[in-house]
PDB file of N, CA, C and O in Angstrom:
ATOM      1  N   UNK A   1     246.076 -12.810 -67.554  1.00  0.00           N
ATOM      2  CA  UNK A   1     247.145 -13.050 -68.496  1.00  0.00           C
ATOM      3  C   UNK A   1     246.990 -14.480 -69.013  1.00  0.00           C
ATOM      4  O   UNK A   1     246.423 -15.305 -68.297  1.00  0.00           O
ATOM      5  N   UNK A   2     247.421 -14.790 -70.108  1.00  0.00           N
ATOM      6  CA  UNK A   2     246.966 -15.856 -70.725  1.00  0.00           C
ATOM      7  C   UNK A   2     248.080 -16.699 -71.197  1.00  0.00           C
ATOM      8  O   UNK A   2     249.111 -16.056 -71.000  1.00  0.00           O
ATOM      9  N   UNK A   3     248.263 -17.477 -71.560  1.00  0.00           N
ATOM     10  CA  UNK A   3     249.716 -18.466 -70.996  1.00  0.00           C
ATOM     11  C   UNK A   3     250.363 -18.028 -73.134  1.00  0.00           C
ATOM     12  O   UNK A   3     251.366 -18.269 -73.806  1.00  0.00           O
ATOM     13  N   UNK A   4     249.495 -17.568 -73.278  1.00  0.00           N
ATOM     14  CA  UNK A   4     250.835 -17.122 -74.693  1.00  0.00           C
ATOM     15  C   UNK A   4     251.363 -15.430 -74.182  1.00  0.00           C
ATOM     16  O   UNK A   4     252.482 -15.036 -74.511  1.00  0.00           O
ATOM     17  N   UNK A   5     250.525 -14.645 -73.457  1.00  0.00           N
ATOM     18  CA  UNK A   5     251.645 -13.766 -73.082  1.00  0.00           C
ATOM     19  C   UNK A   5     252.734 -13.886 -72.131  1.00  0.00           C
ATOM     20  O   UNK A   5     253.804 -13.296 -71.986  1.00  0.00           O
ATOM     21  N   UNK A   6     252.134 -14.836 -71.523  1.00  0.00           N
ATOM     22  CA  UNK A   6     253.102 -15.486 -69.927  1.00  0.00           C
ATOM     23  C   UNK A   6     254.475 -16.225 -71.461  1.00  0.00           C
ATOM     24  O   UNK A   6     255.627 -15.842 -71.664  1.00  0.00           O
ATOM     25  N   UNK A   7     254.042 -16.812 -71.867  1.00  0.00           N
ATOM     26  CA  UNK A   7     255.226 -17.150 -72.933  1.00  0.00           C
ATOM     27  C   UNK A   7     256.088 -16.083 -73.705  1.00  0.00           C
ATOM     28  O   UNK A   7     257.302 -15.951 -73.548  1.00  0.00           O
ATOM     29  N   UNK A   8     255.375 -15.401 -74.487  1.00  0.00           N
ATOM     30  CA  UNK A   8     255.735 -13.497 -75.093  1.00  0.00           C
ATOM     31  C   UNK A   8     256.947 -13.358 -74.287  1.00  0.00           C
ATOM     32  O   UNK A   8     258.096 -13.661 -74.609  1.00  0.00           O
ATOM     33  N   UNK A   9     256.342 -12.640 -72.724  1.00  0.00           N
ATOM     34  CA  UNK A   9     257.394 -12.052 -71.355  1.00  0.00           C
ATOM     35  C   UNK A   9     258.313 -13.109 -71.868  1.00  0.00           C
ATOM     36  O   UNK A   9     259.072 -13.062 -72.836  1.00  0.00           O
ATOM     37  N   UNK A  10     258.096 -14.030 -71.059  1.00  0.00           N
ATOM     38  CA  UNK A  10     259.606 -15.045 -71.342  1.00  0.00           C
ATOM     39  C   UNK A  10     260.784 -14.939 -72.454  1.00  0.00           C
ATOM     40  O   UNK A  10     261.996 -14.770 -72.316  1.00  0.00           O
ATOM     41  N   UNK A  11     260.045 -15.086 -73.508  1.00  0.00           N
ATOM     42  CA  UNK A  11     260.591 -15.680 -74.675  1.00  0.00           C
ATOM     43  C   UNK A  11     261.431 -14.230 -74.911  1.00  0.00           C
ATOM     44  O   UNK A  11     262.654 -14.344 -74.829  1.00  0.00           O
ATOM     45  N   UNK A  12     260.909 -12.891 -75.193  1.00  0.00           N
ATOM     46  CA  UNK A  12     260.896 -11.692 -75.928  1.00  0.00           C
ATOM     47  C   UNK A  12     261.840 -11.035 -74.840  1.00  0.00           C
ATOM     48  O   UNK A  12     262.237  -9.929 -75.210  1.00  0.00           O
ATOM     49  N   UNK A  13     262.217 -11.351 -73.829  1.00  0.00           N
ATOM     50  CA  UNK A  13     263.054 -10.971 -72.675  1.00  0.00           C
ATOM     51  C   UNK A  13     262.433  -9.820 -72.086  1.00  0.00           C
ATOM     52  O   UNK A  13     263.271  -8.966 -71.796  1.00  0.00           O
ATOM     53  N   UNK A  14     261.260  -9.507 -71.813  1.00  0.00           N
ATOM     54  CA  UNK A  14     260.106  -8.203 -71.207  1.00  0.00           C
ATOM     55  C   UNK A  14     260.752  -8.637 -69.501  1.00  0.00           C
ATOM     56  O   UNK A  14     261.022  -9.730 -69.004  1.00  0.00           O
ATOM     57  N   UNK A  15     260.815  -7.462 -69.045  1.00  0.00           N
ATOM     58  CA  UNK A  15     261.181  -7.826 -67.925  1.00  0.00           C
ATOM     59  C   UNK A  15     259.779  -8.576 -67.021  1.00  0.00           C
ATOM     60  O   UNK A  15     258.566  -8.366 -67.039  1.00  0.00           O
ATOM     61  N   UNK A  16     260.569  -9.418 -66.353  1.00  0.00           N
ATOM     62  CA  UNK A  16     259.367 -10.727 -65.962  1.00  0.00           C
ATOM     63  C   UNK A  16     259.653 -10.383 -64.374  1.00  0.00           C
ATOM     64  O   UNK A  16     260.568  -9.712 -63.897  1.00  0.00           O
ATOM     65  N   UNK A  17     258.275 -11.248 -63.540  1.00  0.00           N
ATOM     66  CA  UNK A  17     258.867 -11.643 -62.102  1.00  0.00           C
ATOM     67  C   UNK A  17     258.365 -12.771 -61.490  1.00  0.00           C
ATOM     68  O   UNK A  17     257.339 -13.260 -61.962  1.00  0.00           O
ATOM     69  N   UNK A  18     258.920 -13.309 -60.475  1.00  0.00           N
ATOM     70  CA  UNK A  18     258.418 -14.620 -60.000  1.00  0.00           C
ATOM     71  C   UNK A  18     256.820 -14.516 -60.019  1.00  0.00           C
ATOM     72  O   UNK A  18     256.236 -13.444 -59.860  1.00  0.00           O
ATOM     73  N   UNK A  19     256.073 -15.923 -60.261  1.00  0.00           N
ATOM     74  CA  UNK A  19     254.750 -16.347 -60.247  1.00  0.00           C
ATOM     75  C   UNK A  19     254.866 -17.477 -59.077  1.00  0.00           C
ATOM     76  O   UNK A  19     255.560 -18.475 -59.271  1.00  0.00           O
ATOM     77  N   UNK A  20     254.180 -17.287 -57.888  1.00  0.00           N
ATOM     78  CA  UNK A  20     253.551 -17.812 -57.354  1.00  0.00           C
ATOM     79  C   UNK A  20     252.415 -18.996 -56.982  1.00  0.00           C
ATOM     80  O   UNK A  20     251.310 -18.508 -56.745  1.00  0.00           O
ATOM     81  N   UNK A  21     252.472 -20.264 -56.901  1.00  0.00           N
ATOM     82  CA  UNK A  21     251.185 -20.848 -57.152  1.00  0.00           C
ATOM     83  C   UNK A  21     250.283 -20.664 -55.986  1.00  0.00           C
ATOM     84  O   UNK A  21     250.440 -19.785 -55.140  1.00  0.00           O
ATOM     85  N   UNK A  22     249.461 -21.422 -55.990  1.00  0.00           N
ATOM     86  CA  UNK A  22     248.086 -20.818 -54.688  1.00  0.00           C
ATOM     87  C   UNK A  22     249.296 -21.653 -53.256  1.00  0.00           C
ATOM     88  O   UNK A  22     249.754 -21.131 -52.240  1.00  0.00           O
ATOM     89  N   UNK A  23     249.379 -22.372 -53.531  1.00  0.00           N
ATOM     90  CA  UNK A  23     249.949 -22.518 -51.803  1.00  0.00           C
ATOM     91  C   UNK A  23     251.339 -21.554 -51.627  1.00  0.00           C
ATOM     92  O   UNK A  23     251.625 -21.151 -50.499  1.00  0.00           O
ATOM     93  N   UNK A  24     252.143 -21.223 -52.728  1.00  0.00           N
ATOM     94  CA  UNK A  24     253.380 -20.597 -52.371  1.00  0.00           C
ATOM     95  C   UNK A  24     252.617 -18.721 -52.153  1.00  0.00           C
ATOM     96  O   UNK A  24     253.356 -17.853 -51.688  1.00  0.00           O
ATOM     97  N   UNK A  25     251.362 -18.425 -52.496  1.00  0.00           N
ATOM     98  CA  UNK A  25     250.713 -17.326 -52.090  1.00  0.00           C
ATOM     99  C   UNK A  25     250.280 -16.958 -50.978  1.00  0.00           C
ATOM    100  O   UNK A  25     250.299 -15.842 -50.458  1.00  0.00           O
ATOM    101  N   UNK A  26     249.703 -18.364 -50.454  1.00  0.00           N
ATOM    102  CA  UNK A  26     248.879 -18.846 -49.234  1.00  0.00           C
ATOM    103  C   UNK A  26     250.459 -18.667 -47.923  1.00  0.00           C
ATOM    104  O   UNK A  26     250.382 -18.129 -46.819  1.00  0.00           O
ATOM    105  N   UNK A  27     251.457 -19.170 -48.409  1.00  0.00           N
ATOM    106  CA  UNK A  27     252.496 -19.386 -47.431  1.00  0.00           C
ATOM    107  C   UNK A  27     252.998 -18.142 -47.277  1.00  0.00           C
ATOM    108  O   UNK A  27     253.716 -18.008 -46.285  1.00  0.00           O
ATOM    109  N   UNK A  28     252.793 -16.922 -48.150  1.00  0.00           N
ATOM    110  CA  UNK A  28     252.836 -15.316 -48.710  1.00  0.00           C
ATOM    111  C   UNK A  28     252.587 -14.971 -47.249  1.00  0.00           C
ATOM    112  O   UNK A  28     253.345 -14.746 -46.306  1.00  0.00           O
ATOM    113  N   UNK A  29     251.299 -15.005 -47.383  1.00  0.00           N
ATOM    114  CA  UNK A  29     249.746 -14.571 -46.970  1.00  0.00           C
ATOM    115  C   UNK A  29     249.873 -14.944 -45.246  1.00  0.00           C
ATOM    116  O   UNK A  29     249.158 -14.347 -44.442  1.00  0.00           O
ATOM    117  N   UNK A  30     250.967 -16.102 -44.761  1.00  0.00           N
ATOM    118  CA  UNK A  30     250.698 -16.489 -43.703  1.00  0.00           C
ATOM    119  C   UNK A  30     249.443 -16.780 -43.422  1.00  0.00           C
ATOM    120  O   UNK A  30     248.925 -16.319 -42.405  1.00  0.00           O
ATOM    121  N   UNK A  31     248.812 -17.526 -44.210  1.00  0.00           N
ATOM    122  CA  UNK A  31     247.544 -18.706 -43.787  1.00  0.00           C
ATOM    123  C   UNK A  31     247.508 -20.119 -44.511  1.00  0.00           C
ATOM    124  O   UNK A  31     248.267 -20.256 -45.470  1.00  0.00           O
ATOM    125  N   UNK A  32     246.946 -20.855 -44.254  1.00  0.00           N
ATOM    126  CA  UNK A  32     246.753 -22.214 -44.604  1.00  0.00           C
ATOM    127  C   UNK A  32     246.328 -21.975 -45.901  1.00  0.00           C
ATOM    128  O   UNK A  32     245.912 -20.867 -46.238  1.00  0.00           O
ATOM    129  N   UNK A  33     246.403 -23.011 -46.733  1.00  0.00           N
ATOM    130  CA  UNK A  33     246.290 -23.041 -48.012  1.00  0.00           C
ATOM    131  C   UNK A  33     244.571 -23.143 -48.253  1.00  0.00           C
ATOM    132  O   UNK A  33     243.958 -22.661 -49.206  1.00  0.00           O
ATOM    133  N   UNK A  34     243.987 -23.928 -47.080  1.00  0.00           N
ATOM    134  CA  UNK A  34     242.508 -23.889 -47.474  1.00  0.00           C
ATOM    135  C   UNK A  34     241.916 -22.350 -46.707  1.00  0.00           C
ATOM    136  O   UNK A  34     240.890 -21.872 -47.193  1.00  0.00           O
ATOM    137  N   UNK A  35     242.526 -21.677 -45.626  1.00  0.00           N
ATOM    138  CA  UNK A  35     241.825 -20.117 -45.897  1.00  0.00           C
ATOM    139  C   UNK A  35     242.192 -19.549 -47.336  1.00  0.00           C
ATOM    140  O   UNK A  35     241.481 -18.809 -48.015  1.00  0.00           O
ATOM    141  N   UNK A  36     243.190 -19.944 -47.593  1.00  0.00           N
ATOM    142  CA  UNK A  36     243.681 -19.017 -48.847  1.00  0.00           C
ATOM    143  C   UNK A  36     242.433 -19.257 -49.946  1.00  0.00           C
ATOM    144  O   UNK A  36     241.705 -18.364 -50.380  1.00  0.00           O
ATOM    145  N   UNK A  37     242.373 -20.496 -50.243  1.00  0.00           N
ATOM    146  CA  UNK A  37     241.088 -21.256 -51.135  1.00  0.00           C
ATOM    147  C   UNK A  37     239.861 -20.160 -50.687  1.00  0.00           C
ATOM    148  O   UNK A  37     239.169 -19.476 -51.442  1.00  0.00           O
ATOM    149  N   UNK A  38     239.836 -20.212 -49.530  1.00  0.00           N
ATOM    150  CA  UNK A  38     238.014 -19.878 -49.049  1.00  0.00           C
ATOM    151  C   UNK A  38     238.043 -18.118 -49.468  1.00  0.00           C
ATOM    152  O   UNK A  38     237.152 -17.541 -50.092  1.00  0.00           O
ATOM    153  N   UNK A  39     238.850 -17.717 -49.129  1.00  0.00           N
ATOM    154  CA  UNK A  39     239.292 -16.015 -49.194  1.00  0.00           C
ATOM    155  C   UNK A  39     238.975 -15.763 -50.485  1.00  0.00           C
ATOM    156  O   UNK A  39     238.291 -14.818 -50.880  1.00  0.00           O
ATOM    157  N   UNK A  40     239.852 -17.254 -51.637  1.00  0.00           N
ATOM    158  CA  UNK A  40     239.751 -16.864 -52.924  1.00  0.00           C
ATOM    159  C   UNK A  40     238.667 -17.053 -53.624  1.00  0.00           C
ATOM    160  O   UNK A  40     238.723 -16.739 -54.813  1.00  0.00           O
ATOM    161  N   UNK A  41     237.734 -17.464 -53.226  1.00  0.00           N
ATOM    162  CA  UNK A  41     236.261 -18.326 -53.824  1.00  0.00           C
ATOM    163  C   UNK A  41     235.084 -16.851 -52.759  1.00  0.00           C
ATOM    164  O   UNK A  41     233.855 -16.833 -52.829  1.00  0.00           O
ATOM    165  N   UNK A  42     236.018 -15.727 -51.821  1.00  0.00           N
ATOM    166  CA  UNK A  42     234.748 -14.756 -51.927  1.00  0.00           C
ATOM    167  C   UNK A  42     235.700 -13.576 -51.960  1.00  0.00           C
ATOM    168  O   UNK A  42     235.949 -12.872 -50.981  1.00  0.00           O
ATOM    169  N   UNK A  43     236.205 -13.426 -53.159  1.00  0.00           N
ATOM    170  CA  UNK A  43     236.754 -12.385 -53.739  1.00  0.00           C
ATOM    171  C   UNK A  43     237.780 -11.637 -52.640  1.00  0.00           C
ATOM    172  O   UNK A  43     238.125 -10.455 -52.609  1.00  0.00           O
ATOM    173  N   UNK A  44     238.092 -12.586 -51.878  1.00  0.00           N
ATOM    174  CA  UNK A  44     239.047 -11.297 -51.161  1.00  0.00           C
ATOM    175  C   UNK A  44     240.179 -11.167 -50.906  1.00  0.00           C
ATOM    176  O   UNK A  44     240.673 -10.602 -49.930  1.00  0.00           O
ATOM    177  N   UNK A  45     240.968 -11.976 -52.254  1.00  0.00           N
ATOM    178  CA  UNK A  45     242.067 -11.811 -52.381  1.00  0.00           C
ATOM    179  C   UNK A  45     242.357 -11.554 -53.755  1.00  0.00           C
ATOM    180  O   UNK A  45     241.320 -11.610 -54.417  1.00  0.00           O
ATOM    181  N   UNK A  46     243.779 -11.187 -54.718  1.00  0.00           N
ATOM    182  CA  UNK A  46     243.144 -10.412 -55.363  1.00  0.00           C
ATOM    183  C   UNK A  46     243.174 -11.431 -57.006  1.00  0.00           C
ATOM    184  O   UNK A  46     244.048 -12.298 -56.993  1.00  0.00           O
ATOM    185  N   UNK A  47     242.454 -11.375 -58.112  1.00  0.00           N
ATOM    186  CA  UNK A  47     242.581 -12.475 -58.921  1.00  0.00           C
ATOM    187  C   UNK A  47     243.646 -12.779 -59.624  1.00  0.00           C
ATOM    188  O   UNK A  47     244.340 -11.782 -59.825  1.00  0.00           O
ATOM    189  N   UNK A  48     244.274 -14.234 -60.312  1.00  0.00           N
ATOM    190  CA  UNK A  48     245.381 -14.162 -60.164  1.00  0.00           C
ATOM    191  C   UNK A  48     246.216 -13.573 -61.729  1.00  0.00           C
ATOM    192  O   UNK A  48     245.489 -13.516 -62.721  1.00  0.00           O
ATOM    193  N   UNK A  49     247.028 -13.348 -61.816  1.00  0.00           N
ATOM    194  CA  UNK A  49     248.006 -12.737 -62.813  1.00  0.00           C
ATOM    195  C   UNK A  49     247.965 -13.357 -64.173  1.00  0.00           C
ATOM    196  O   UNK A  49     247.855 -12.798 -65.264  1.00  0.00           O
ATOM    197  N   UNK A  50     248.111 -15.021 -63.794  1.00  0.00           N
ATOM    198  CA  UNK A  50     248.210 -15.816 -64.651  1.00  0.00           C
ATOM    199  C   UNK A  50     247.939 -17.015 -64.515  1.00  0.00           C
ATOM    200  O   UNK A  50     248.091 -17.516 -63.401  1.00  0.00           O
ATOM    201  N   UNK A  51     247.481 -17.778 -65.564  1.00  0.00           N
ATOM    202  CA  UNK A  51     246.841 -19.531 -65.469  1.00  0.00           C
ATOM    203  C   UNK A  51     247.619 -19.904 -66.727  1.00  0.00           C
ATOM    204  O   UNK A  51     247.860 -19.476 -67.856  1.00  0.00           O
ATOM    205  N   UNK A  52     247.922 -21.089 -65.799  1.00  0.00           N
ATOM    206  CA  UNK A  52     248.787 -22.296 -67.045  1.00  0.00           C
ATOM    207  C   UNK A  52     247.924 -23.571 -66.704  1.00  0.00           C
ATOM    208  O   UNK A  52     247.972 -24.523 -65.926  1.00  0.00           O
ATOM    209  N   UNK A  53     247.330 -23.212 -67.433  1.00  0.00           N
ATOM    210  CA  UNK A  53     246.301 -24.993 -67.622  1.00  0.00           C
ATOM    211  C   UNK A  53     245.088 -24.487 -66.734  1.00  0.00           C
ATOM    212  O   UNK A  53     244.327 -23.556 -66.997  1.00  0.00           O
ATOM    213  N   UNK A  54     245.084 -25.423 -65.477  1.00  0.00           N
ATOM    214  CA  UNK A  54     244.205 -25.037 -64.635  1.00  0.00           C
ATOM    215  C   UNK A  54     245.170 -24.838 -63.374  1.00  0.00           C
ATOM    216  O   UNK A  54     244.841 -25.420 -62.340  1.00  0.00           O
ATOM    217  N   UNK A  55     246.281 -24.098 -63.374  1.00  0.00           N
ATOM    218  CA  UNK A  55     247.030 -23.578 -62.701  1.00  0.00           C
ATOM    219  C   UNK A  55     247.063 -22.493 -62.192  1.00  0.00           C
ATOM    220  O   UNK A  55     247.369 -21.876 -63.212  1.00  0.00           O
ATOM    221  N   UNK A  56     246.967 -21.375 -61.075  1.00  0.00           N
ATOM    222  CA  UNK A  56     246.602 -19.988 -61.197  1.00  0.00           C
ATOM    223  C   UNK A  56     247.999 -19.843 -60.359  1.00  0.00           C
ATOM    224  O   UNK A  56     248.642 -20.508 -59.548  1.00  0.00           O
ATOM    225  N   UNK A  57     248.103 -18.433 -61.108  1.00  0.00           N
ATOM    226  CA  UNK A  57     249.608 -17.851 -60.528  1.00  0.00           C
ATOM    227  C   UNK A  57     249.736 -16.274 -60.218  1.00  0.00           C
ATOM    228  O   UNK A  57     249.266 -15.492 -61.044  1.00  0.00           O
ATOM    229  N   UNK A  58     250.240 -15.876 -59.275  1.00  0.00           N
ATOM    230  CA  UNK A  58     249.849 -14.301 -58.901  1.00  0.00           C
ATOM    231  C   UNK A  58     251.711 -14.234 -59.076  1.00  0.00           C
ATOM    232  O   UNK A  58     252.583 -15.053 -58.784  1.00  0.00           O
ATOM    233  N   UNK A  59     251.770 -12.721 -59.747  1.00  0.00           N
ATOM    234  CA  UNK A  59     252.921 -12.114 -58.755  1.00  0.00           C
ATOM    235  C   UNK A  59     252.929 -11.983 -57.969  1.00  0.00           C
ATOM    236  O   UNK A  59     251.923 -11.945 -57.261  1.00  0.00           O
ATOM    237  N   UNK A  60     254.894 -11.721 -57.337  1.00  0.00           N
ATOM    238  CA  UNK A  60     254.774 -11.422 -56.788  1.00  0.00           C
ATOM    239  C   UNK A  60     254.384 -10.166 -55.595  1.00  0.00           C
ATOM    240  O   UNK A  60     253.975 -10.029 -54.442  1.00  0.00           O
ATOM    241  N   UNK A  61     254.826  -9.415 -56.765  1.00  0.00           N
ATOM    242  CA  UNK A  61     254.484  -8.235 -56.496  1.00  0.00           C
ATOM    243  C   UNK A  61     252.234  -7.568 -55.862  1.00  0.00           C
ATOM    244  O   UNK A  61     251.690  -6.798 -55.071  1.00  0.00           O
ATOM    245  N   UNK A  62     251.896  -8.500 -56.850  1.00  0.00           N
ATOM    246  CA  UNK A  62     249.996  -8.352 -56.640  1.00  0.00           C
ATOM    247  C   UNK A  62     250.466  -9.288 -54.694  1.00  0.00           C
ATOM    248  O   UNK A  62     250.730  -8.509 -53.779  1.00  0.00           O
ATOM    249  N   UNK A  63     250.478 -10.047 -54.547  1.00  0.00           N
ATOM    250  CA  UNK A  63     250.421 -10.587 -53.559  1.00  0.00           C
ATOM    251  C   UNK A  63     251.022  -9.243 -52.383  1.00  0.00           C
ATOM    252  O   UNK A  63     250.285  -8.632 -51.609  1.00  0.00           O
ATOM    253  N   UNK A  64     252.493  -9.040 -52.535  1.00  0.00           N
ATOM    254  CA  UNK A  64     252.697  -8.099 -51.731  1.00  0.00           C
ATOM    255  C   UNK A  64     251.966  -6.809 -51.620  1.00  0.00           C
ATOM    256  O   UNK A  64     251.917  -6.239 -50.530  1.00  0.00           O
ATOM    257  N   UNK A  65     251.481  -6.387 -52.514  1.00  0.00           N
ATOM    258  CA  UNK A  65     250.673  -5.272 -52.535  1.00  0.00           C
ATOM    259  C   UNK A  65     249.303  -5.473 -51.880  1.00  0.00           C
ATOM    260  O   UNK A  65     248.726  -4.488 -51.420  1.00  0.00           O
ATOM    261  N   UNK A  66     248.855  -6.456 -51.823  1.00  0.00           N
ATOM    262  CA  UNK A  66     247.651  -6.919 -51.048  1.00  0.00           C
ATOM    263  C   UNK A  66     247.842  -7.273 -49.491  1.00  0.00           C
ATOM    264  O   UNK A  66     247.100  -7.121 -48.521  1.00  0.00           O
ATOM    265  N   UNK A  67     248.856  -7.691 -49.608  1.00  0.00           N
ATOM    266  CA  UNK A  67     249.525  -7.675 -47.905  1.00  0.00           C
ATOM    267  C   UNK A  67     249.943  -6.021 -47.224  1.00  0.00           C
ATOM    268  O   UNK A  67     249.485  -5.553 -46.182  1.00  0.00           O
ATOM    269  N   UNK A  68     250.588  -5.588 -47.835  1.00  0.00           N
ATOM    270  CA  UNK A  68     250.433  -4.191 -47.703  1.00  0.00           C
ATOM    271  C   UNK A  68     249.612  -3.197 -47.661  1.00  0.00           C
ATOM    272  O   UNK A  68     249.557  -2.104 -47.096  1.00  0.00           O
ATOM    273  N   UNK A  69     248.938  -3.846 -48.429  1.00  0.00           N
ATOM    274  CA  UNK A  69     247.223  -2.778 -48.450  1.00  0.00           C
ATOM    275  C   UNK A  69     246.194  -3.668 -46.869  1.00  0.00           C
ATOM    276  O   UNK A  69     245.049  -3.283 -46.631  1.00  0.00           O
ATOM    277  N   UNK A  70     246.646  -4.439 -46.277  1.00  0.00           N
ATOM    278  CA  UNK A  70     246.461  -4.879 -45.030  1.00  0.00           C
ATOM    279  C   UNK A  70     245.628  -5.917 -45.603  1.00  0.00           C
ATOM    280  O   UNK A  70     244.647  -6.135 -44.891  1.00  0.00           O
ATOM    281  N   UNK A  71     245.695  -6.754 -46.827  1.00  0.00           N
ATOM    282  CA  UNK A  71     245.064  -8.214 -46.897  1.00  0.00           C
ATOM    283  C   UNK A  71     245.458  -9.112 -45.759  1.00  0.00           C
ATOM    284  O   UNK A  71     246.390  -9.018 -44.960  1.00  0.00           O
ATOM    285  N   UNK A  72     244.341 -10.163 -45.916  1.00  0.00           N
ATOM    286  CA  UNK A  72     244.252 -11.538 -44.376  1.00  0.00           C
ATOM    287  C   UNK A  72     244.016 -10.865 -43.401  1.00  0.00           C
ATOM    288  O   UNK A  72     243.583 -11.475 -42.424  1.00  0.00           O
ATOM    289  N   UNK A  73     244.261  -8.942 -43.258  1.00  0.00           N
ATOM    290  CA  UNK A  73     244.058  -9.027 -41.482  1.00  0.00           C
ATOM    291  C   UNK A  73     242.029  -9.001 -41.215  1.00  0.00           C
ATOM    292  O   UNK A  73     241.115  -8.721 -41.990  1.00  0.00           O
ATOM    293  N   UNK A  74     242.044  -9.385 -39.941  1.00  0.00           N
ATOM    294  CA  UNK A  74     240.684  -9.333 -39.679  1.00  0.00           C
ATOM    295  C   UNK A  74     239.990  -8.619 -39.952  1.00  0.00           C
ATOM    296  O   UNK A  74     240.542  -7.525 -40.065  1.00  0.00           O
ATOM    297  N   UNK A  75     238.265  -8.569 -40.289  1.00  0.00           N
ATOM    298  CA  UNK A  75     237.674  -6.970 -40.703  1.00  0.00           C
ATOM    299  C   UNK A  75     237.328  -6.540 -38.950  1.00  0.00           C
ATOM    300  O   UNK A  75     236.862  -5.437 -38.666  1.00  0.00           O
TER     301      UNK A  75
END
């Protein structure tokens, strides 16, 4: 998503939901912010929703669904 539709949702009243940044994902996720980094640099978490600048932001919903689908647990 690209920060003029992340604006669109907003502005146009589309129903929206909280965005997440990498440590408020990581604190999700119950791990440290640098597993969260390392997880995210070999694809195994899932990519994020939206970037504002060089900002990356997941729903919340992608995050829970990845926790649910049993993301972070051990292989």
């Amino acid at each position: 998503m690209t920060i003029e539709q992340l604006t669109a949702e907003l502005v146009y009243g589309e129903p929206h939901e909280s965005y997440l940044t990498r440590r408020e994902a990581a604190t999700r996720c119950k791990v440290p912010l640098s597993t969260f980094d390392s997880l995210r640099r070999q694809n195994r978490v899932p990519f994020p929703d939206a970037e504002m600048g060089k900002h990356m932001l997941w729903r919340e919903s992608t995050i829970d669904a990845f926790l649910d689908a049993g993301g972070t647990r051990a292989s």
